[in-house]
C-alpha positions as CSV (number, residue, x, y, z in Angstrom):
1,X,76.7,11.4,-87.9
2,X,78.3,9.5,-85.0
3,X,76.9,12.2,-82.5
4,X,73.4,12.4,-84.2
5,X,73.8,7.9,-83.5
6,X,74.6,8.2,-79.9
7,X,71.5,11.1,-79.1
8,X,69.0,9.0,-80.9
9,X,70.2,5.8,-78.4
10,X,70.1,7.9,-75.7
11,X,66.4,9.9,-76.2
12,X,64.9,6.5,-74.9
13,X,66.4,6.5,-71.5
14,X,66.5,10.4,-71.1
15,X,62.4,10.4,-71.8
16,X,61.9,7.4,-69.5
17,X,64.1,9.2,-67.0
18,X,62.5,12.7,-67.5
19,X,58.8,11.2,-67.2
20,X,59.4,9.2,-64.2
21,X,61.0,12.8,-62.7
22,X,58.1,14.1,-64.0
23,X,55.6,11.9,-62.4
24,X,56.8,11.9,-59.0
25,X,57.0,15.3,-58.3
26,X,53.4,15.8,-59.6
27,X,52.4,12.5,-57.4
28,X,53.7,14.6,-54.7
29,X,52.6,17.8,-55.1
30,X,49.3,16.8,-56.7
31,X,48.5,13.0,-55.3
32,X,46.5,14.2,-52.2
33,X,44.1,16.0,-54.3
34,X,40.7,14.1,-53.9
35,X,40.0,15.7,-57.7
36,X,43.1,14.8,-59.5
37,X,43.7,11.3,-60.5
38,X,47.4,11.0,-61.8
39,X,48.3,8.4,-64.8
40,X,51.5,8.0,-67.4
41,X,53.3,6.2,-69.1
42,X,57.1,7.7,-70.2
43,X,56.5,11.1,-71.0
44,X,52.6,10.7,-72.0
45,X,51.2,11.9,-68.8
46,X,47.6,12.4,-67.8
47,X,45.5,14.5,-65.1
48,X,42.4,13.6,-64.9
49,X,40.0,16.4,-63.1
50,X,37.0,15.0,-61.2
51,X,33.4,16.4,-59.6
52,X,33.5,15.7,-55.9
53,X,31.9,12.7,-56.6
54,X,34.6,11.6,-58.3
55,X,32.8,12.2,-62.2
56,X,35.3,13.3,-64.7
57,X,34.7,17.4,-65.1
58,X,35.8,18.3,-68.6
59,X,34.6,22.0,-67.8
60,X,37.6,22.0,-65.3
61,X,39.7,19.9,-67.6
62,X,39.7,22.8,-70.3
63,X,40.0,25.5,-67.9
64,X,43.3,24.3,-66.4
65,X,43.9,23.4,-70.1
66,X,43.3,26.8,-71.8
67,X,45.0,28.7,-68.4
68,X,48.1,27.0,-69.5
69,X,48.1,27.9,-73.1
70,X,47.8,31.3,-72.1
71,X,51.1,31.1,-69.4
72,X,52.9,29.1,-72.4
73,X,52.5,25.7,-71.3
74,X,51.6,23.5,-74.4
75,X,49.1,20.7,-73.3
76,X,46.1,18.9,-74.6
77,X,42.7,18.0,-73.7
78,X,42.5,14.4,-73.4
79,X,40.2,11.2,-72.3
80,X,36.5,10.5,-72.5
81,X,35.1,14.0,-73.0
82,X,37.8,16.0,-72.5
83,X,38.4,15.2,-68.8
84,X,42.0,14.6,-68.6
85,X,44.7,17.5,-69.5
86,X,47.1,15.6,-71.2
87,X,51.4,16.3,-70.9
88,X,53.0,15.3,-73.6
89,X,56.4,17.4,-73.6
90,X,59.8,16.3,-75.9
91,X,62.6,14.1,-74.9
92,X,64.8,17.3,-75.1
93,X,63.8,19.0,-72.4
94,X,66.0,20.7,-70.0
95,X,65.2,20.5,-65.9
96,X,64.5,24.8,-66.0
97,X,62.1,23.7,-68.9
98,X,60.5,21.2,-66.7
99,X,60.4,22.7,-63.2
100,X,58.7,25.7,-65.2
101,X,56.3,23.7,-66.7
102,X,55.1,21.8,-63.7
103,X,55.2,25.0,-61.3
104,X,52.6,26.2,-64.3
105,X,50.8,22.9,-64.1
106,X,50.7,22.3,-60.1
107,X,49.4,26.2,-59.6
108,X,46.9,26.0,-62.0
109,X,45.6,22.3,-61.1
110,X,45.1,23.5,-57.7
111,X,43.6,27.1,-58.5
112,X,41.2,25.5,-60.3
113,X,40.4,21.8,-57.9
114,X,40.4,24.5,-55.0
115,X,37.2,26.4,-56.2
């Protein structure tokens, strides 16, 4: 009981810590990209795709979204019409977990804003 006590204070910190990791390295990987606008909070993080005009593009949105799925990255479609492909991973992560994850992410964000 005393172990389950001292995980349970820690999950706080290690998800703040994790989604801050998180956000930077898709800040830098991703933040040049005139169609990706970046947001999060903790580990609640968002990827908005936009037209060239700077429109939200849901169409993109779900296929970086349903390209994922299929690698075995488990995300969400998120935001006003399905625009944003929404992170949203657990606490519990480990940093393999997570570099897989956002290779899966960065590659397909950028296949897709590419075309």
């Amino acid at each position: 009981q005393r172990r389950l006590q001292v995980i349970l204070v820690q999950l706080p910190d290690q998800a703040a810590a994790l989604g801050r990791g998180m956000m930077h390295r898709l800040c830098s990987e991703l933040g040049s990209e005139r169609r990706v606008r970046l947001r999060g909070l903790g580990l609640l993080i968002g990827i908005e795709v936009l037209d060239e005009d700077g429109r939200p593009q849901p169409a993109a949105a779900v296929t970086i979204t349903e390209r994922l799925l299929r690698e075995g990255v488990l995300v969400l479609p998120a935001g006003e019409g399905g625009s944003v492909v929404e992170l949203s991973p657990p606490a519990t992560l480990n940093s393999a977990q997570v570099d897989h994850a956002l290779e899966r992410v960065i590659a397909a964000v950028r296949s897709v804003c590419a075309g």
